[in-house]
C-alpha positions in Angstrom: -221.6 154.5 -63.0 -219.8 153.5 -65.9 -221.8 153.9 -69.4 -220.8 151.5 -72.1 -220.3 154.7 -74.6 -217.3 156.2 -71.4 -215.7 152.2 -72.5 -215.8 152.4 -76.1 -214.5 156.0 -75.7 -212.1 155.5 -73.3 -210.9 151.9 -75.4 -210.8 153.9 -78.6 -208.4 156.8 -76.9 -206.3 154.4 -75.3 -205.8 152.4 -78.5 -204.8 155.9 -79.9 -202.7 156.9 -77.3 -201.1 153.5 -77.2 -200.1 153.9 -81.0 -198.8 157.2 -80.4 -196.4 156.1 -77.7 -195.6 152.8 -79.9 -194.0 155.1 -82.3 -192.5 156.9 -80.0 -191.0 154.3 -78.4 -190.1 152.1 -80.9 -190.1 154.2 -84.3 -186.7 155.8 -84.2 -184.4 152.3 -83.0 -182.3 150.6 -85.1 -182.6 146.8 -86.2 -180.1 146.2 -83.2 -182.0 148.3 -80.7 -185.3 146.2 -81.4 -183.3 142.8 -81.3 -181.2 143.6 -77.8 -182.1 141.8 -75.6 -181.1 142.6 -71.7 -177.8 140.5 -70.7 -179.6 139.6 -67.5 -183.0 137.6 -69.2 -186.5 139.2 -70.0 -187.5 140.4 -73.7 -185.7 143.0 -76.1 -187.9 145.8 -77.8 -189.2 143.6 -80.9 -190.4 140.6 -78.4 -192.4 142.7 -76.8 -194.2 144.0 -79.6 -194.3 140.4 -81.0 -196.0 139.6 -77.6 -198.9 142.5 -78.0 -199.3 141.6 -81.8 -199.8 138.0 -80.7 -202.3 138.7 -78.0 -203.9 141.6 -79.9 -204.7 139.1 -82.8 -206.0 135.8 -80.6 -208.4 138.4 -78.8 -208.9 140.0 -82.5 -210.2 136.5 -83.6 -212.4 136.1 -80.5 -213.7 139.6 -80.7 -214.7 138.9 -84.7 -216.5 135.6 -83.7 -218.5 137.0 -80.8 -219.7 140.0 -83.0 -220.1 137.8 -86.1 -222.5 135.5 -84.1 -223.9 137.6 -81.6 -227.9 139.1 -82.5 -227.7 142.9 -81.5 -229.3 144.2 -78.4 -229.6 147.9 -78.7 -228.2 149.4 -76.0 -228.4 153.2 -75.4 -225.1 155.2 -74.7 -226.2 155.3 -71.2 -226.2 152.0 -70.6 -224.1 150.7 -67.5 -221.5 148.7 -68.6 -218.9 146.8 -65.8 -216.5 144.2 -65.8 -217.0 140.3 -65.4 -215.3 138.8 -62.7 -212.6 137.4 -64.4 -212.4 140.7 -66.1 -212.2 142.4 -62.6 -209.5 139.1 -61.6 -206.6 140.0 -65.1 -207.6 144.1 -64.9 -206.1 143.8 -61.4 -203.3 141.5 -62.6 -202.5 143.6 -65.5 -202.2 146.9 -62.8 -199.7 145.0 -60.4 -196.5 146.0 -60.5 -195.6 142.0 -60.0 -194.1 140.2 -63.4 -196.1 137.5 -64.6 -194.9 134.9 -67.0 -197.2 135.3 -70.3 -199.2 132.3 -71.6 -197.1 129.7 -73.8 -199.3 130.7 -76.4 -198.2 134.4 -76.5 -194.4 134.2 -76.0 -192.7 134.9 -78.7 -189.9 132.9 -80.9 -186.4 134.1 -81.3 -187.1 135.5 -84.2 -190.0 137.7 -84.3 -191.6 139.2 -87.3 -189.5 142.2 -89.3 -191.5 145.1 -89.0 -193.0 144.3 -85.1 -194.3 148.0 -84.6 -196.3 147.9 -87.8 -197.8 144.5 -86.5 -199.2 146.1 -83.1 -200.5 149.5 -84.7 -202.2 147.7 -87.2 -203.7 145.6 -84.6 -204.7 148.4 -82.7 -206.1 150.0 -86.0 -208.4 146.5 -85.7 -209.4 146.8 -82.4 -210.7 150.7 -83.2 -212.7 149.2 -85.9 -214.3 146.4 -84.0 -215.2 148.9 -81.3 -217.5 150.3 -83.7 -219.1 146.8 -84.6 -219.5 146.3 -81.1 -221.6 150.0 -80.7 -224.7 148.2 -81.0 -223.8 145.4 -78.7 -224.4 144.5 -75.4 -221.3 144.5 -73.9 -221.7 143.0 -70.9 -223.9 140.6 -72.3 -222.1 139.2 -75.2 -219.5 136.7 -74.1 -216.0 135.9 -75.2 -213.4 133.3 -73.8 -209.9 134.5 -73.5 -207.3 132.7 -76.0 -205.1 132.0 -73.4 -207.8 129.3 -71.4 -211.0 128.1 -72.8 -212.4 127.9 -69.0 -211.8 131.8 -68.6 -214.8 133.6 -70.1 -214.7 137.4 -70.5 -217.8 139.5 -71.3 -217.1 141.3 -74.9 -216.4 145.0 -72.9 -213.5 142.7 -70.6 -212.0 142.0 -74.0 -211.9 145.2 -74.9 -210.4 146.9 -71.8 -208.2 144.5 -71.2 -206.1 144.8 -74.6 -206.1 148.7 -73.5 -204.4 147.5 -70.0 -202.1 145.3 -71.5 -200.7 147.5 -74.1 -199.7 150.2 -71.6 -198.4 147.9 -68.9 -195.7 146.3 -72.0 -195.0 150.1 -73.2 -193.9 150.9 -69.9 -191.9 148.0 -70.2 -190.3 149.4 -73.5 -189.4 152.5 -71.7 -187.3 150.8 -69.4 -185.4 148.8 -71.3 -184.7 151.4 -73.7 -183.8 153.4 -70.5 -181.4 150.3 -69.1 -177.5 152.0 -69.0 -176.7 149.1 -71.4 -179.3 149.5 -73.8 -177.3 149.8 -77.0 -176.5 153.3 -78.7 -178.0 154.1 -82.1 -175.9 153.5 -85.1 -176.5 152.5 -88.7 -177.6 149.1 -89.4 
């Protein structure tokens, strides 16, 4: 059994770790690096962060809402907490090795905003903070939609894990572009 404390622990370390390997990643690459994109289609460095900042703050905005108008249910640290079945359906999407086409509503432009790492830690810094709103909460309970599709509803712990799932699966994608033989050297801007 899986304890709705072992979620917001595991949620607030992955949001950590996920930071951590952001900066790694992304922290020492040139304005060039982050703009490359590969020759062959798919998104450069700074789309992708774009792409988690975008996501990160529609589910930010849904997360706020739910807590903001949700009464507390005090639930113990002990508490069972699982996913919903759409949660079960996009956690298994998120782990398959399969590319999936993101939702029109979090591709991003050309031209992507000019500090895209800063954007995703400090959404990530959000999500850490709302995890402690949510402490209180019922998690499987309380229910969220995703931003994505009105009809899919989430329960507020699905929101939650999901981000964490999503944010690894597109910094795995970062280490392999930056690991393409093409990937442009580093030189001054």
């Amino acid at each position: 059994m899986r304890t709705q404390a072992d979620l917001i622990a595991s949620c607030r370390s992955r949001y950590s770790q996920a930071a951590a390997d952001a900066e790694q990643l992304a922290g020492p690459l040139t304005r060039g690096q982050l703009a490359w994109s590969p020759p062959d289609g798919g998104w450069g460095v700074a789309q992708v962060l774009e792409h988690l900042t975008l996501t990160n703050e529609q589910y930010l905005t849904e997360i706020r809402a739910c807590l903001d108008h949700r009464p507390r249910r005090r639930r113990t640290a002990t508490s069972e907490w699982r996913p919903s079945l759409a949660g079960r359906l996009l956690e298994h999407a998120m782990l398959s090795p399969r590319k999936a086409r993101a939702p029109r509503v979090w591709r991003p432009g050309p031209v992507v905003r000019p500090q895209p790492l800063d954007g995703f830690t400090r959404t990530l810094s959000e999500l850490s903070a709302q995890l402690d709103r949510a402490a209180d909460v019922d998690l499987r309970r309380a229910r969220t939609r995703s931003p994505a599709s009105r009809l899919i509803r989430l329960n507020l712990g699905d929101a939650f894990e999901l981000q964490a799932l999503h944010a690894e699966r597109h910094l795995g994608q970062i280490r392999r572009i930056t690991l393409r033989p093409e990937f442009p050297a580093a030189r001054a801007d």
